[in-house]
N, C-alpha and C positions, 0 to 999 in steps of 0.2 A: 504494500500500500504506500507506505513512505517513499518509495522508489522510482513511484512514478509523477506523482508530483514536482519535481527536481528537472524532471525530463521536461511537463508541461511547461516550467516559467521559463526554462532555458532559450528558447526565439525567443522572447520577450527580454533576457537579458543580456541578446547577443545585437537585437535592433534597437538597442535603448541609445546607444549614439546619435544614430539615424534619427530617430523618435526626435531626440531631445533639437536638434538644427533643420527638421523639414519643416515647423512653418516659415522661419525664416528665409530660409533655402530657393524654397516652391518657386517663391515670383523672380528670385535671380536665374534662374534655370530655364526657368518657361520663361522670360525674358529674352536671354541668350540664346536661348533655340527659335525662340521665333522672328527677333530679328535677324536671322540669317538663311529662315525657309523659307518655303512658298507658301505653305498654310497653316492657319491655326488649329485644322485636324493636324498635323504632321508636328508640328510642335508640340501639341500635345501629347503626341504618341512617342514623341521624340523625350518628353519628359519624363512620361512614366517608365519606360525603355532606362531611362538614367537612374530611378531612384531604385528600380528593378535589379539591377545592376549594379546600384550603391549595395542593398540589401545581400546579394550575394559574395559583393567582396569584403563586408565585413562578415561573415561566416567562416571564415576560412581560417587557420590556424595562427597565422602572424596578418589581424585583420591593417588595414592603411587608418590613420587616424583622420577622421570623421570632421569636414568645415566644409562652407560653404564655397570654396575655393578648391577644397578636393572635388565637390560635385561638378564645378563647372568641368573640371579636367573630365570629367565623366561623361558630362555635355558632349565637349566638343568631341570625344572619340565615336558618341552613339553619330552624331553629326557627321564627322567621317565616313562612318560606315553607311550609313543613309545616302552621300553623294555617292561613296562606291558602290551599292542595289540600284540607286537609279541609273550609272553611268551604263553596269552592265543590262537592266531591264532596258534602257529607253537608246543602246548604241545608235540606231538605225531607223528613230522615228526624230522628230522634229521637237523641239520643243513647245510647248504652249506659252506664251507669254508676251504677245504680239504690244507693241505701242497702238497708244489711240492715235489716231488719223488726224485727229484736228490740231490746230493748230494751238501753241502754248500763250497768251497774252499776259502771264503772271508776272508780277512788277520782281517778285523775289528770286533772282537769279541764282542765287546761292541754292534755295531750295531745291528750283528745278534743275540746277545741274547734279544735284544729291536724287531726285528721281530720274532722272533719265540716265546717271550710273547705274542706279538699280534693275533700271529696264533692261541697258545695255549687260549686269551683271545675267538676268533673267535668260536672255538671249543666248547667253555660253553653253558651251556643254558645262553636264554637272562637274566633270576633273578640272575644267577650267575652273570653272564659279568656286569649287572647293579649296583650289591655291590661292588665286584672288584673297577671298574671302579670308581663310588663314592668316595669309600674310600680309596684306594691307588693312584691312580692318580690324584683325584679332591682334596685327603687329608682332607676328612669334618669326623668330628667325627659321631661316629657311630648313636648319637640321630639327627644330620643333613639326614644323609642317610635314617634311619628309613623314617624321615618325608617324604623323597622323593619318597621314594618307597613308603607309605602308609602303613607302618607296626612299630610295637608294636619295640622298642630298645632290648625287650629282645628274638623278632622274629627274627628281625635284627640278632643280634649276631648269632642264631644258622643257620642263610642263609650267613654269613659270614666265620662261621666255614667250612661249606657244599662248601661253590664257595671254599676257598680255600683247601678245601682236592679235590675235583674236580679239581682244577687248576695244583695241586701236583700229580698225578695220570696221568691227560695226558700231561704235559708237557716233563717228560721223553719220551713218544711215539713220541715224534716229537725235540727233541735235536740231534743235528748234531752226538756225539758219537754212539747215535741208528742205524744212517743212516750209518754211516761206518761201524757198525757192519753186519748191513741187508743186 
């Protein structure tokens, strides 16, 4: 009788790290993941996938100690993974993510060159958008990014050279100058 009780509190003493930093956590996470996907289904799945994940590698015998700074790291490797399913599901289809047609008259230039990077980010393949994203917006140097993608620094570099002459190539197609011209 006594023996099994011990057994039951144990998940309960092995997620009490977890426990104790997920309200905190929650909205840096889901934050992080959705500023950098396409949707708020995907973020969210991208979240739970993280704390899923969180929950498994503290089980394990030498658990990683538990902050909201370890889950982002958690984040962005679910995130990795997520551009490498889509790069392999979607090699050989198109992307969805087309600019609107009309034309921009917004006084805030700043702003719209921050949406029309997004557009243009949208536009990549996902291994592009995934280096991009890493290393310009996340700012991790280029042997962090490798690691996350799962590639060699000096693969890295020539899928970095590639997203950005890709990034260079269609971003003029979709800059507001184009659209006045067209």
């Amino acid at each position: 009788m006594g023996g099994s009780e011990p057994a039951a509190s144990e998940p309960a003493r092995v997620g009490a790290p977890l426990l104790a930093v997920y309200d905190e956590a929650l909205p840096h996470v889901y934050g992080y993941v959705r500023a950098r996907c396409e949707s708020a289904t995907v973020a969210e799945d991208l979240t739970a996938d993280t704390f899923l994940a969180a929950a498994a590698a503290i089980q394990r015998p030498d658990p990683p100690p538990v902050s909201v700074r370890w889950l982002l790291g958690v984040a962005r490797h679910k995130l990795a993974d997520h551009w490498r399913r889509e790069f392999r599901e979607q090699r050989r289809l198109s992307l969805v993510a087309r600019a609107l047609d009309a034309e921009f008259d917004d006084p805030w230039e700043a702003r719209l060159d921050a949406v029309l990077a997004h557009q243009t980010l949208s536009r990549l393949a996902p291994q592009h958008r995934a280096a991009l994203t890493l290393r310009y917006v996340d700012d991790l140097p280029v042997r962090e990014v490798a690691a996350a993608l799962g590639r060699s620094e000096h693969a890295t570099e020539a899928l970095l050279t590639r997203a950005r002459n890709a990034f260079r190539h269609t971003y003029p197609s979709t800059n507001r100058e184009g659209e006045r011209r067209g």
